[in-house]
TORPA-4810 file (N, C-alpha, C, O; in nm, 3 decimals):
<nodes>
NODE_1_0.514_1.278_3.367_0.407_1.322_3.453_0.397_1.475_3.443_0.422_1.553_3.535_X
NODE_2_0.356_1.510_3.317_0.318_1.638_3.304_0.239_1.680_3.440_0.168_1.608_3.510_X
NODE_3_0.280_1.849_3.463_0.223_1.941_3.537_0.162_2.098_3.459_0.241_2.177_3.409_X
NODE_4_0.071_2.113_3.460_0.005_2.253_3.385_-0.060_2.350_3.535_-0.123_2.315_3.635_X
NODE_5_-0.014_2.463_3.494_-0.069_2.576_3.584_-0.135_2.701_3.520_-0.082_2.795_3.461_X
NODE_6_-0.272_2.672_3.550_-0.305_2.818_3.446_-0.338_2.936_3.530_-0.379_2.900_3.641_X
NODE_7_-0.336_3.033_3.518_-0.336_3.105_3.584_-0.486_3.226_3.509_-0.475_3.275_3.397_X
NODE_8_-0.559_3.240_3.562_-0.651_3.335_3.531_-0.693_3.433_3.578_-0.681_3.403_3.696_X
NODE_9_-0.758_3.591_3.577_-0.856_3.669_3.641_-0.973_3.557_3.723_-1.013_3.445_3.693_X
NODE_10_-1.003_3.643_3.829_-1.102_3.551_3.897_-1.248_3.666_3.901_-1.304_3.724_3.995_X
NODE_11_-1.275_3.662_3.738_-1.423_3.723_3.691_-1.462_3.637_3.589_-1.367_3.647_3.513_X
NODE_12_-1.526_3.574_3.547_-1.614_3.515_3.494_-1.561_3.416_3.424_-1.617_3.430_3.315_X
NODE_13_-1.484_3.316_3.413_-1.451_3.159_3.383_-1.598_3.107_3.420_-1.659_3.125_3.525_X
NODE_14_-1.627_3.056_3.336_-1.756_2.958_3.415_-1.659_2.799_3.432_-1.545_2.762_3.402_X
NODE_15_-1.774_2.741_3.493_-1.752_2.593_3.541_-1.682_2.517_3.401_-1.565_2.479_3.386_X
NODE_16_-1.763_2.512_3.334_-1.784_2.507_3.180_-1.678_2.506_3.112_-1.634_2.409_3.051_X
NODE_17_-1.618_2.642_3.117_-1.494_2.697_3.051_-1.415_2.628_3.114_-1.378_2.533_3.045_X
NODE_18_-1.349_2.630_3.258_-1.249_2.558_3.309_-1.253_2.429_3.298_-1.146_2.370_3.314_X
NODE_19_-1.413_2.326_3.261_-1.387_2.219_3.258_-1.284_2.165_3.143_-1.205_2.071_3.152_X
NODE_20_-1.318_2.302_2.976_-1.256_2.252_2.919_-1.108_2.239_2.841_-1.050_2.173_2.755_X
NODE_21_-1.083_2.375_2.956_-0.963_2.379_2.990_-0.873_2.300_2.915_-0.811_2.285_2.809_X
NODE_22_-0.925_2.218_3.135_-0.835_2.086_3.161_-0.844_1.996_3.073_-0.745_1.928_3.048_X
NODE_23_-0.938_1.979_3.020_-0.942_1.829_2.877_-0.867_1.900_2.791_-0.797_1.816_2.735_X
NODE_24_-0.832_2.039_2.734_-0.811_2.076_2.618_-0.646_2.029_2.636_-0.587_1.940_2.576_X
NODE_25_-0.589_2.130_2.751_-0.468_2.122_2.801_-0.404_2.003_2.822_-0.281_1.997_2.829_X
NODE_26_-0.496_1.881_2.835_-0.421_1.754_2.874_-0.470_1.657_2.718_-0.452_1.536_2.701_X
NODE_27_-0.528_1.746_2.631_-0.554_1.641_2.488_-0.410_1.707_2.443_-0.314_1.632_2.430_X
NODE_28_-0.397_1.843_2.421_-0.262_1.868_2.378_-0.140_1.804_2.415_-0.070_1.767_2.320_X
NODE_29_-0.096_1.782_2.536_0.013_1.690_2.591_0.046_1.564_2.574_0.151_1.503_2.591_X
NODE_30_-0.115_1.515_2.518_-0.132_1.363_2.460_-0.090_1.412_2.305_0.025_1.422_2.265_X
NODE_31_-0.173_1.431_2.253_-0.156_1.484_2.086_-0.016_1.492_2.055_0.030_1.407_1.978_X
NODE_32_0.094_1.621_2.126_0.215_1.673_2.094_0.330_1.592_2.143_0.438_1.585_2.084_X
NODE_33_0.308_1.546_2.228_0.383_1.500_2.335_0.354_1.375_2.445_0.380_1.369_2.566_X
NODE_34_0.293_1.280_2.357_0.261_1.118_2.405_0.219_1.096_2.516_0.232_0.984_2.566_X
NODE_35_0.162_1.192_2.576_0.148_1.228_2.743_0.088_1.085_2.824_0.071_0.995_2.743_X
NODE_36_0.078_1.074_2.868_-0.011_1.009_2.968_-0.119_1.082_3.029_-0.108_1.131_3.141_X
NODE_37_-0.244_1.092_2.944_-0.330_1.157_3.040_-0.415_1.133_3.168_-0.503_1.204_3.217_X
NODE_38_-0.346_0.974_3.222_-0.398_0.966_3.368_-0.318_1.047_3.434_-0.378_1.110_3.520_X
NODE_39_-0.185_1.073_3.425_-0.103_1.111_3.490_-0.048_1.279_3.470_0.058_1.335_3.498_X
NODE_40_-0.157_1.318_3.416_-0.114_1.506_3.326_-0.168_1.575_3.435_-0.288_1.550_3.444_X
NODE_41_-0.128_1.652_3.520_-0.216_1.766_3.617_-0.229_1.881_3.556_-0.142_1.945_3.497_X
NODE_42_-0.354_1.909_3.575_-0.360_2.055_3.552_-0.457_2.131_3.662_-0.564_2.099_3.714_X
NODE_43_-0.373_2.246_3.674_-0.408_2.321_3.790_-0.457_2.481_3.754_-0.366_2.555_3.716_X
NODE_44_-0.599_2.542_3.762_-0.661_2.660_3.715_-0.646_2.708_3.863_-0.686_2.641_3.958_X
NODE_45_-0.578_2.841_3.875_-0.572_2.960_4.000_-0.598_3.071_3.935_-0.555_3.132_3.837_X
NODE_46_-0.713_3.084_4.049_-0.789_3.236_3.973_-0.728_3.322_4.058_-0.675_3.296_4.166_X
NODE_47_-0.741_3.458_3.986_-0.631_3.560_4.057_-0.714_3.659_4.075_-0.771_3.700_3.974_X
NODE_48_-0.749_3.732_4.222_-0.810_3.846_4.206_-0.767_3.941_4.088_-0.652_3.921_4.048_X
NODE_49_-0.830_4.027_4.033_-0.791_4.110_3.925_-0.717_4.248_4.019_-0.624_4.303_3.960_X
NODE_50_-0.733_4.274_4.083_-0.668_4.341_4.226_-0.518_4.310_4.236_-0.434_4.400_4.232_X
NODE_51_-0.477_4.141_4.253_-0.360_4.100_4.288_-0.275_4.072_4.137_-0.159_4.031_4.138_X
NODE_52_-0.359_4.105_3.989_-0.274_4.096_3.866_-0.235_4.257_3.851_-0.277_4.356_3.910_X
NODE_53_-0.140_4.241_3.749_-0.075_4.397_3.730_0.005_4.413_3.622_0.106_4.345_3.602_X
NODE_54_-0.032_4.495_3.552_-0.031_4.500_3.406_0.059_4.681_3.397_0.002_4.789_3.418_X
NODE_55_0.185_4.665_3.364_0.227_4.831_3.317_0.203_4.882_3.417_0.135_4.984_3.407_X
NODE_56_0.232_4.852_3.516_0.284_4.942_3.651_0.066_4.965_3.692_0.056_5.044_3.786_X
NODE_57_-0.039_4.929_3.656_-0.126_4.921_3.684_-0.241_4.760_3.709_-0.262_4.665_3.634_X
NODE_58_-0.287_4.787_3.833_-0.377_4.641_3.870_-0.498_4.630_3.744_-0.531_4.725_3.674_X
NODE_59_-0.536_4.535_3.738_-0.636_4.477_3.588_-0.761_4.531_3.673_-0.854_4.577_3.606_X
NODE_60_-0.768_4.531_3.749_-0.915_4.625_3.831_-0.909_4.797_3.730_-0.989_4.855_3.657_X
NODE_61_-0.803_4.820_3.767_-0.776_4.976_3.743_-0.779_5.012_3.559_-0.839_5.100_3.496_X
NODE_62_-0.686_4.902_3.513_-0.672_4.901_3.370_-0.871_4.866_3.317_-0.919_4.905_3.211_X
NODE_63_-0.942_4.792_3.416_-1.066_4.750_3.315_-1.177_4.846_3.321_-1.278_4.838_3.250_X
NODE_64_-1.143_4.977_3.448_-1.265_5.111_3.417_-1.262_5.153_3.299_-1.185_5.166_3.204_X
NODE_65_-1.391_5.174_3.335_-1.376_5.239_3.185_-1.293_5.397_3.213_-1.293_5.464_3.316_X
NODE_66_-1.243_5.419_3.117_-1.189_5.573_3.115_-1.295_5.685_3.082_-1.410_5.671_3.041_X
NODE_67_-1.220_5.808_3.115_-1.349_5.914_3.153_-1.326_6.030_3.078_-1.405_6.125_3.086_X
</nodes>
């Protein structure tokens, strides 16, 4: 009973993108690893870009442009 957690920025994933994610993420587990894909979770948490942090700097701060 696979479990997947993805973790993303929460700026522009569309619906779309995350739908295919989850199919992509749970064809791989089938494909590699005989999965059961009734039973594969996968879980997308978007992350303010505020609350990620990259080199002692937040992904807000790292994505201005520089001056």
């Amino acid at each position: 009973m696979p479990f997947v957690n993805i973790k993303i920025t929460r700026d522009g994933a569309t619906t779309e993108q995350k739908r295919q994610l989850i199919a992509g993420v749970t064809q791989l587990l089938v494909d590699v690893m005989g999965k059961n894909p009734a039973t594969t979770t996968v879980i997308i948490d978007e992350v303010d870009t505020d609350n990620w942090g990259m080199g002692g700097e937040s992904v807000t701060e790292l994505r201005k442009p520089k001056s």
